[in-house]
Structures are given as structure tokens and as C-alpha cells.
Phi, psi and omega in degrees: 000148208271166163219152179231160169292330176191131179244075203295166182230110182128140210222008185251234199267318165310317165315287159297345141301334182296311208287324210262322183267019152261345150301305173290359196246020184087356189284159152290145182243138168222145159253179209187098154269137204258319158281184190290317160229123186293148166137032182022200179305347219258313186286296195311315191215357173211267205308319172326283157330315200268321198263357151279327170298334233238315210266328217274303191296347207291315177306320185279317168312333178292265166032267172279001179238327190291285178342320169307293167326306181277004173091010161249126203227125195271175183227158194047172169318156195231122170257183187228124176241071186328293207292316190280359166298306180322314188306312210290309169317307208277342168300313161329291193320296220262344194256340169270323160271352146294350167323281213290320183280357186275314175307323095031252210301328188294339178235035164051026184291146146258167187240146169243128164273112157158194196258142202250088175263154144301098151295341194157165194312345180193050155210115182268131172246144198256144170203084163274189194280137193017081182182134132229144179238175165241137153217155200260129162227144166269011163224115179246135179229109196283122164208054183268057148062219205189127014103115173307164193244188189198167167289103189322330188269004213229105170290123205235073201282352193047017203237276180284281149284103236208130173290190166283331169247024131305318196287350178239040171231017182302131172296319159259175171248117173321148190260334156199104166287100174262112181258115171285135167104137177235045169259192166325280163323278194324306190288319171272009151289318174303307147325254199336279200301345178295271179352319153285355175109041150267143155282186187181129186218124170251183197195096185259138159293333185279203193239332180233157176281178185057352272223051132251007169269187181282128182318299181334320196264343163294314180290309161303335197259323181279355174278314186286337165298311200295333191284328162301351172122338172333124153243122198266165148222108177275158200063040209234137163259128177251141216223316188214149162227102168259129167231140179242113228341310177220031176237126158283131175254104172269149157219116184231175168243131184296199202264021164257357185059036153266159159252149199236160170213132201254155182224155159181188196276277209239139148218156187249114215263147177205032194266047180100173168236179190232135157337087139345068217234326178001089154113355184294312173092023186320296151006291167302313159316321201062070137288093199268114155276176174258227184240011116280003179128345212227136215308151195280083168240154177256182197327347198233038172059008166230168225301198140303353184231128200299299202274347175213142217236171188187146192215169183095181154309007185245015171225210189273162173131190180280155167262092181226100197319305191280006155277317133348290170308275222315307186309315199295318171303321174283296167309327173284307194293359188248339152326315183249031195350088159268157199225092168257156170220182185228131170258108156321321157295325185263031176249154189286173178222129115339121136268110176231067140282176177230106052256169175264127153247148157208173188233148143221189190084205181247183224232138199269009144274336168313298151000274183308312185300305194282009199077003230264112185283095251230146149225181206234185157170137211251163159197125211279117134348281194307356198273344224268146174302299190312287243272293208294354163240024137270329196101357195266052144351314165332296198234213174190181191237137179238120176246169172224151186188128169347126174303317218271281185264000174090330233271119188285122171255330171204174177211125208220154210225141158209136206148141195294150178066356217281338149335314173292286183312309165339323198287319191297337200271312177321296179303300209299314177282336150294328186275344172078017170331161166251150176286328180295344190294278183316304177311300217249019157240161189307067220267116181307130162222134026240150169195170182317297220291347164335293182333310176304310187288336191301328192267336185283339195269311173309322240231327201258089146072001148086019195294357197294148210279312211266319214226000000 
């Protein structure tokens, strides 16, 4: 029996960070995947998959909508070649998660193919295809991700009726694409086939699309989808999903508590995703969950039982890859004692529809909730040169910062590039920054991140330059 200092269960971007830094820090190390190729859901079926799908329609929409405007003229017609868009993906796909097995070997991890359980607190059994082992670790760290979640009433034909990871495996492009959920996933999937020639209806239960973001960024962001052709419906209970051979039928009732009914082709189920636990055998370990599925940990990730720890989407937080990473870098480092934390509030959250949003902080109803006495300051995209001699035109930067000390409390961005831009708010709310702190430094023009500064300058005394 093989034996290790740590053995992770899970291959995706908490795992394999998990994995790649108990190695550096000397432990022998094994990860332990139940598929074939490593980089879990984040490579394989989601974050990877979708923002390749994201950049290939962004291109083609430019094509047929843009291309003119700059004086470029295509002669004939601009077509659309789905499999080799697909192809394109899956390459992506295959070149990243070969990455990811290069890291592997570079840091002398062994990899286990197969399904990972507990026999006991520190013994796992691997069940690959007809192989099964045992192996022994004194540290175990559960980080088997997580799963779309779905509506109990709601048939999951996968055909038709379809997850995020049908959808980016389509053959066709849908003739109208009904998305349950206004959330991330939905909206940037949604995104991609509208682009592609689909109609597309999202259909929210909540009052806003987004609606664990800041409003501001809700409101903007559903002004401008509506303007690519989207159709929302918010406030909506969806009550049935039927499908009679390639026609789908919804029926929910809006927020008049009428009922309403949508017909398309293909919907795309998008309500969250759920913890993952499947086959872990927790049980055996005396592994505690809670009453959503998902492992039981205190502030430094680890379980009720002192040698395994769990990270990720199987635990509490946001379902986020790179919180997943920090967590997977912080348990190895508290392993190997070392006294690392996470500030939680300050990790971003991403929409990468275009325009792009993203947030970190609080959000100005949290604010408004905790009491917390605050001013703001905004500033338009469209104020800005870069935007306006790209064309990215579209959105703004909202900052908030403490009425008392000036100290930038959230930040909230919708807007080209602003994925990217997020990272200067992040340093800047680590470092415990002032909005005059962001105002008096030095921002390259023209470029996007101006916008930042404008709004940390809006937010000091009303000080913005442009508007």
C-alpha cells in the first residue's frame, strides 16, 4: 500500500493547487480523479469551455455586426461553422488540461484515475475501471467540487432539456433557447447563442438577473442584453417544464401571478450549482455534512475529524474557482504550518458576458443593511476615449467608500474588460486604500482602468474630471 503526507480527492482548480503546494512545500503528495482528465468542472465543463464559447461567438458577432464600422469589408456572406467553433473549444479544453497533468508530473504528484472513498480517516480506496487500491495519507483534503443543481419537477432529458454542460456541447444552434435562471452561467450561455442567431428568454425567479450583485450592476447589465435581443422575464415562478418532441413548454406565473407560457426548442436549466459528495463514503471517516450537502468546516477548512480538511464548492462560500484555489493554497500551508488566511469579502465575482461585469466588497444594499454609512461615486463608460475608440461603450464603475474614512468598501464594475479591472480594486481594498488613495495615482490614457480612477475621484468631494 502506497503511503502519503496528503492525499486530495479531486482534480479541480482547488484540488490541484491544493496538490501542486503540499508538494512545494515538501510533503509527498497523490490527487485522486474519478475522470480521465484532470482540471475538474472549472477545465472540463465550465469555466474553460464557456469563455472559449464566449471569445469564438464575441468574434463572430463583431464579424456581422462591427466589422463594418472599422472599414472592414467582408465580401459575401459571414458564416457560421458550429463544429469547428466546438472543435476550437475542445482544444482549448485538452491544451489546458494537459496543463494541468504537466503540473502533475512536474511536482512529482502521483495521480489516481478512478472514484476516491473513505474506509477510514486515512484510508482511501480508488475504484478505476476494473483496478481497485487502497492507499494510506495522514492528511486528507475533500475537494470534490460540485454539480448543476435543478428543480425537482423539472425532467433533465439532457437532449433537450439541458445543463451547462449540454450546452456547450451543442450540435445546432437553437432556434429559441429558454433559460431558466439569471444567473451567471445562464446569462453568459445565453449570451454566446443569441450571438449566434438563437432567440433567447431568460426567465428569473428573483426581481433582478444577478441579483448576489450590487443593483446598479443588475440594472445595467439587463439594459444592455435587452438591447442584443434577450428577453427577460423577472419575477417569475416557473411552475412546469414539458417537452412533446423538440418543443419545449414552460409555464410559470409572473409577478402579477398570472400565468404565462413560453414555447422554444432547447431551455437550459441554470439555478446554481449543489456540493458534490457522491461516492465519498464520508461516513466512514465520521465526516459531518450539513443540511445542504455540503462538508461541514471551521475557519482553517477542517472537518470534524482533525486530519481532513475540504475546500471549494463542497464547502460553505461562494462556488468559485479561484476561492477554491486560495482555500486549496491555505490548507496546504496550515498543514505545513504556516498561519495563512483569506479575507473573504475581498475575493471578486465575475460575469463574463460582454460588457463584462464584475464585483468585489460590499455590495450598497449590504451596506445599506449593515448601517454602514457610505458615499458613492459613479462614472459611464461612454465618458471615457478608449471606450468610445473601441466601441465598448457600454457600462460604468461604481465605488463605495466609508462617509468617516474614505477606506473603499466595495467596488462594483460593468464594462469591457472590467474582469481584469477588478484585480486594481482588490489590491487596492487589501492594502485598506482610501477612494483618494485610487484618485491620486496614476492611470495610463487612454485605457479602460481611467474609469477607476474617475469614480474613486467622484467618490472624494464629487471630484470626477470627464463627466
Amino acid at each position: 500500500m502506497s503511503t502519503y503526507d496528503v492525499a486530495v480527492i479531486g482534480s479541480g482548480p482547488g484540488g490541484y493547487v491544493a496538490a501542486i503546494r503540499c508538494a512545494q512545500l515538501g510533503m509527498k503528495t497523490a490527487i485522486i480523479e474519478k475522470y480521465s482528465t484532470l482540471g475538474g468542472t472549472c477545465l472540463n465543463v465550465g469555466c474553460i469551455p464557456s469563455k472559449a464559447l464566449l471569445d469564438s461567438s464575441h468574434h463572430f458577432e463583431d464579424a456581422i455586426k462591427h466589422f463594418e464600422d472599422h472599414g472592414i469589408e467582408i465580401p459575401g456572406e459571414v458564416k457560421l461553422n458550429l463544429e469547428k467553433m466546438m472543435d476550437r473549444k475542445s482544444s482549448v479544453v485538452q491544451q489546458t488540461c494537459d496543463g494541468v497533468k504537466f503540473l502533475m508530473d512536474k511536482n512529482k504528484i502521483d495521480v489516481y484515475e478512478g472514484v476516491g472513498s473513505f474506509e477510514d480517516k486515512t484510508h482511501i480506496k480508488i475504484e478505476g475501471e476494473g483496478d481497485t487500491k487502497t492507499i494510506e495519507a495522514k492528511k486528507i483534503i475533500i475537494a470534490t467540487g460540485s454539480k448543476p443543481a435543478s428543480l425537482p419537477f423539472i425532467e433533465l432529458d439532457k437532449e433537450r432539456v439541458i445543463t451547462s454542460t449540454e450546452a456547450l456541447k451543442l450540435k445546432e444552434v437553437p432556434k429559441h433557447m429558454i433559460v431558466i435562471g439569471g444567473g451567471v452561467i445562464g446569462l453568459e450561455l445565453g449570451q454566446v447563442y443569441r450571438r449566434l442567431g438563437a432567440e433567447v428568454t431568460v426567465v428569473e425567479y428573483l426581481d433582478r438577473i444577478i441579483p448576489t450583485m450590487d443593483s446598479a450592476l443588475s440594472k445595467e447589465l439587463q439594459k444592455v442584453l435587452k438591447k442584443q435581443g434577450i428577453k427577460f422575464h423577472v419575477s417569475t415562478k416557473v411552475k412546469s417544464v414539458e417537452r412533446n418532441g423538440d418543443e419545449i413548454t414552460i409555464k410559470a406565473d409572473d409577478k402579477k401571478d398570472k400565468e404565462i407560457e413560453i414555447k422554444g426548442d432547447y431551455c437550459l436549466v441554470s439555478v446554481g450549482r449543489k456540493p458534490f459528495t457522491n461516492g465519498l463514503n464520508a461516513d466512514a471517516a465520521g465526516v459531518e455534512l450539513d443540511d445542504k450537502g455540503r462538508v461541514k468546516v471551521n475557519e482553517h477548512l477542517q472537518t470534524n475529524v482533525d486530519n481532513i480538511y475540504a475546500i471549494g464548492d463542497v464547502v460553505r462560500g461562494a462556488m468559485l474557482a479561484h476561492k477554491a484555489e486560495e482555500e486549496g493554497t491555505m490548507v496546504a500551508e496550515l498543514i505545513a504550518g504556516q498561519k495563512p488566511h483569506i479575507d473573504y469579502n475581498l475575493i471578486p465575482g465575475v460575469v463574463y458576458t460582454w460588457p463584462e461585469v464584475a464585483s468585489v466588497g460590499k455590495t450598497e444594499e449590504q451596506l445599506k443593511e449593515m448601517g454602514v454609512k457610505y458615499k458613492e461615486g459613479k462614472f459611464p463608460m461612454r465618458a471615457l476615449g478608449r471606450s468610445r475608440a473601441s466601441g465598448d461603450i457600454d457600462g460604468l464603475i461604481k465605488i463605495l467608500a466609508d462617509e468617516k474614512t474614505d477606506e473603499v468598501l466595495g467596488v462594483h464594475m460593468i464594462g469591457a474588460r472590467t474582469a481584469d479591472l477588478i484585480a486594481e480594486a482588490v489590491t487596492a481594498m487589501e492594502f485598506r486604500a482610501s477612494a483618494e488613495d485610487i484618485a491620486r495615482m496614476s492611470h495610463a490614457h487612454p485605457t479602460y482602468a481611467e474609469a477607476v480612477k474617475e469614480a474613486a475621484l467622484a467618490a472624494t468631494e464629487n471630484r470626477a474630471l470627464h463627466i
